[in-house]
PLY file of the C-alpha trace (Angstrom):
ply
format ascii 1.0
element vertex 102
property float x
property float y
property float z
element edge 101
property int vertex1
property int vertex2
end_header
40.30 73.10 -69.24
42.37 74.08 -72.16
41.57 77.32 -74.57
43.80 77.55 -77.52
43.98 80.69 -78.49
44.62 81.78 -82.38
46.56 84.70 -82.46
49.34 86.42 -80.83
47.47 90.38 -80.80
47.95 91.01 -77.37
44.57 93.16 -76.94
42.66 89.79 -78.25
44.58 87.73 -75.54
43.37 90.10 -72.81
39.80 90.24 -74.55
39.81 85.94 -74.55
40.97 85.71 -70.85
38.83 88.35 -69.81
35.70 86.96 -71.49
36.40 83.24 -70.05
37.03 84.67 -66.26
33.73 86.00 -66.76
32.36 81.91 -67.22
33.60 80.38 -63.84
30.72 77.17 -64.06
33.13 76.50 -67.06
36.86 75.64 -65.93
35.93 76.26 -61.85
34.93 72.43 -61.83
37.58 70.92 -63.14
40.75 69.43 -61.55
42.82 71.73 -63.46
41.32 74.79 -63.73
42.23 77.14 -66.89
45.29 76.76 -68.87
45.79 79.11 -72.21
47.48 77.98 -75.17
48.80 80.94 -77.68
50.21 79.70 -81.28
53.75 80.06 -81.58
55.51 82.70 -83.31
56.24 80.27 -86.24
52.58 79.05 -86.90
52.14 82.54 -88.86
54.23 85.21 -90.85
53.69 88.28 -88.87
55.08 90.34 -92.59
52.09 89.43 -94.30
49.77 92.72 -94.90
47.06 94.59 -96.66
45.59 92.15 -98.64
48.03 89.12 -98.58
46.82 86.03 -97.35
47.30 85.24 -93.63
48.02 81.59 -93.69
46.52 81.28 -90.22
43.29 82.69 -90.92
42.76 81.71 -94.56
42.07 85.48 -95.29
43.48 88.32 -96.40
45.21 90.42 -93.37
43.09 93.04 -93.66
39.41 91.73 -94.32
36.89 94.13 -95.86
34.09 92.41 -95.65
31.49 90.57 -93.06
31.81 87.56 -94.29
35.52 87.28 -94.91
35.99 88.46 -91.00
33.86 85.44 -89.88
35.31 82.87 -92.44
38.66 84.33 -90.87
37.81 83.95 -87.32
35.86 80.54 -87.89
39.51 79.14 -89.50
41.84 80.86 -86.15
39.38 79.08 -84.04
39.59 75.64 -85.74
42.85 75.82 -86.50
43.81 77.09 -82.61
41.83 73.73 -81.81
43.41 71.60 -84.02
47.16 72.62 -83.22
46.74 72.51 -79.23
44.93 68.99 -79.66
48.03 68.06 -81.62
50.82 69.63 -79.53
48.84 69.14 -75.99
46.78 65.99 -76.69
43.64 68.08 -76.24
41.58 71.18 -76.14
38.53 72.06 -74.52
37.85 75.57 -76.90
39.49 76.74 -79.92
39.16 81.04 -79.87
39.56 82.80 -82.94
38.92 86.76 -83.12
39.27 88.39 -86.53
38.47 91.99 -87.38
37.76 94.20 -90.40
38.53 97.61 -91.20
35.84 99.91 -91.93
0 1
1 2
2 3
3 4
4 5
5 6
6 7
7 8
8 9
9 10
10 11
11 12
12 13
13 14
14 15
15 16
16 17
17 18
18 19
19 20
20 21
21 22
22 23
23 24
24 25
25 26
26 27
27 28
28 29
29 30
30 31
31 32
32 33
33 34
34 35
35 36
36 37
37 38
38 39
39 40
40 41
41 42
42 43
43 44
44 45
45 46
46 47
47 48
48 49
49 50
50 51
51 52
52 53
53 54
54 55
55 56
56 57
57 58
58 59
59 60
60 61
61 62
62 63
63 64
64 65
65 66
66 67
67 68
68 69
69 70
70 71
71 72
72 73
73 74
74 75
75 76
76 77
77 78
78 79
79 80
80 81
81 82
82 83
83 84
84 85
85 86
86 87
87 88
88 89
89 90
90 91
91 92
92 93
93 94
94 95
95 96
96 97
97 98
98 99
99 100
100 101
């Protein structure tokens, strides 16, 4: 089972892995267990802040509202999909985690 994961925060890596050890019945059956796939450094611009547009995400790098946080985190997950279905021939679960200051 492949999960591509879309974004390179290492606290939302640990929070992805952690939350899919936690769902053996998913990747316990197959032949090759889990595999993560984490978007390369040149995917995004890591300069980008306040409210400039994360290319990534579709939304600004600092989202300040509900619904711009789930529109971001919607577009990490399919775009996580799309690039490891590209680059790896296939993906089993896109992961995108976007969060909003408050």
């Amino acid at each position: 089972m492949l999960v591509s994961i879309g974004t390179r925060s290492t606290p939302k890596i640990i929070a992805i892995t952690r939350a899919f050890s936690h769902y053996p019945e998913l990747w316990l059956e197959k032949e090759d267990g889990i595999e993560y796939t984490i978007m390369p450094k040149d995917i995004r611009n890591d300069e980008k802040v306040g409210k400039d547009k994360d290319d990534f995400s579709g939304v600004s790098c600092n989202p300040m509202s509900l619904s711009e946080t789930i529109n971001g985190a919607k577009n990490r997950a399919k775009n996580a999909f799309d690039y490891a279905k590209e680059t790896k021939g296939k993906c089993d679960f896109g992961v995108g985690i976007e969060a909003r200051n408050v």
